[in-house]
N, C-alpha and C positions, 0 to 999 in steps of 0.2 A: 355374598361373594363380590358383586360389587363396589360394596363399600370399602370393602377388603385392599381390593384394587384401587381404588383412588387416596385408601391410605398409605398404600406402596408408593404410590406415586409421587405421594405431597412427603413424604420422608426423602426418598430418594432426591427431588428436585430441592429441599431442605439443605440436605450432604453435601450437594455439588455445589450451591452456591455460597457454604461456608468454606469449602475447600478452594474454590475458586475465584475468592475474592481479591480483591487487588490488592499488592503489598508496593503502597507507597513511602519513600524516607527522603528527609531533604538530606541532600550531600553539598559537598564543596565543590566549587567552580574546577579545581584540577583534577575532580575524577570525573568529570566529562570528554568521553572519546574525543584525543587529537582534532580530528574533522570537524567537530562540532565548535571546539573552542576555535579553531580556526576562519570557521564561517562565520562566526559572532564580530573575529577581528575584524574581518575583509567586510562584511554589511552594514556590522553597526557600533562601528568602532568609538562614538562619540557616547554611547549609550550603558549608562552602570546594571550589570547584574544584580538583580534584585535577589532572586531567588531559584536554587536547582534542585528540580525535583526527578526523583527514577522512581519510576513506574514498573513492577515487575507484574505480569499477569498470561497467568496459560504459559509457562517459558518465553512470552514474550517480552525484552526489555524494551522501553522506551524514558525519553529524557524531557522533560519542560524545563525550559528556560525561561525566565520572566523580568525583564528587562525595564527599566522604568521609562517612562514616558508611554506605559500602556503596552508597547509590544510583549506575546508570548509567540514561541516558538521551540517546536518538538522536533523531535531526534528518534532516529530506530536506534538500535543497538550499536552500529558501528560508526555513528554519529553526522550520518545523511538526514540532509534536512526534510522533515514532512511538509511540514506547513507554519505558516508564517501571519499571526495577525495581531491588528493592531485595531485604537482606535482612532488613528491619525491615517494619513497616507505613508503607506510602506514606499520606503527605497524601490526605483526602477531597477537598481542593480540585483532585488532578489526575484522579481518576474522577468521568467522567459522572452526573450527580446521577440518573436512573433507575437504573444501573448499581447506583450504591450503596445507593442504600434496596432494590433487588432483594438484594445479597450482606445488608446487615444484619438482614432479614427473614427471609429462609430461611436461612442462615448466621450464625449472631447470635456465636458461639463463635470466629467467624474473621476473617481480616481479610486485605484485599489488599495482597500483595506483589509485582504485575508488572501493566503492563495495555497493550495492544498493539493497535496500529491495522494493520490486514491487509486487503488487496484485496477482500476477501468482509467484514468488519465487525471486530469488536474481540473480543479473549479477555481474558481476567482470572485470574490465578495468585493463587489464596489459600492462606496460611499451612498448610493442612492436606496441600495440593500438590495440591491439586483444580485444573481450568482448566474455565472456563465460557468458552462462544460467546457472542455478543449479535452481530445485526445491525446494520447501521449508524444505525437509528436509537432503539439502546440498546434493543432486545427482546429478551427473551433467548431463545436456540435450542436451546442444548444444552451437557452436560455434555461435556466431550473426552477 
């Protein structure tokens, strides 16, 4: 009976994860939501689009951008930026202005190369490979 059981088990967990795999396709720069090509103008407008990728998974859409000079940068569906990383130093203009005078003050030596909006608030990858928390309304919490 048992065994029974854990062959239901390994089928079933089998099923979901072919049903539920991600459906990735590269598209064109103009079927990327408004918002997104717009934030691409305004932050990194000197920067050629490499490649756009949509991500479909669980009804969730999302978007990768990949940018040359190393930047990638994702998109939810209606083309609000998640997160932004590089392997240079990112643009001050896409971290939150609390955020940044927090990293240039107590970190004067370093500089942000990732920064990531997450269901509980935002983290920040700096050059030294440090990752700091901040809340969602740019506090910062903790070192990760």
């Amino acid at each position: 009976m048992e065994k029974v059981i854990k062959l239901t088990m390994l089928i079933g967990i089998t099923l979901v994860s072919f049903t539920a795999c991600d459906k990735e396709r590269v598209i064109e720069t103009d079927e990327l939501p408004s918002n997104a090509r717009t934030y691409i103008a305004l932050h990194f407008p000197d920067y050629e689009i490499i490649q756009v990728v949509k991500e479909r998974d669980d009804l969730k859409t999302t978007y990768q951008v990949f940018l040359d000079e190393g930047f990638e940068l994702d998109f939810d569906k209606k083309g609000a930026i998640t997160s932004v990383e590089g392997t240079n130093k990112l643009h001050d203009s896409v971290i939150p202005d609390r955020i940044l005078a927090y990293v240039n003050v107590t970190y004067p030596d370093d500089f942000v190369v990732g920064w990531e909006l997450d269901g509980a608030g935002q983290e920040i990858k700096l050059s030294n490979r440090m990752e700091l928390k901040f809340d969602k309304d740019d506090n910062f919490l903790r070192i990760d």
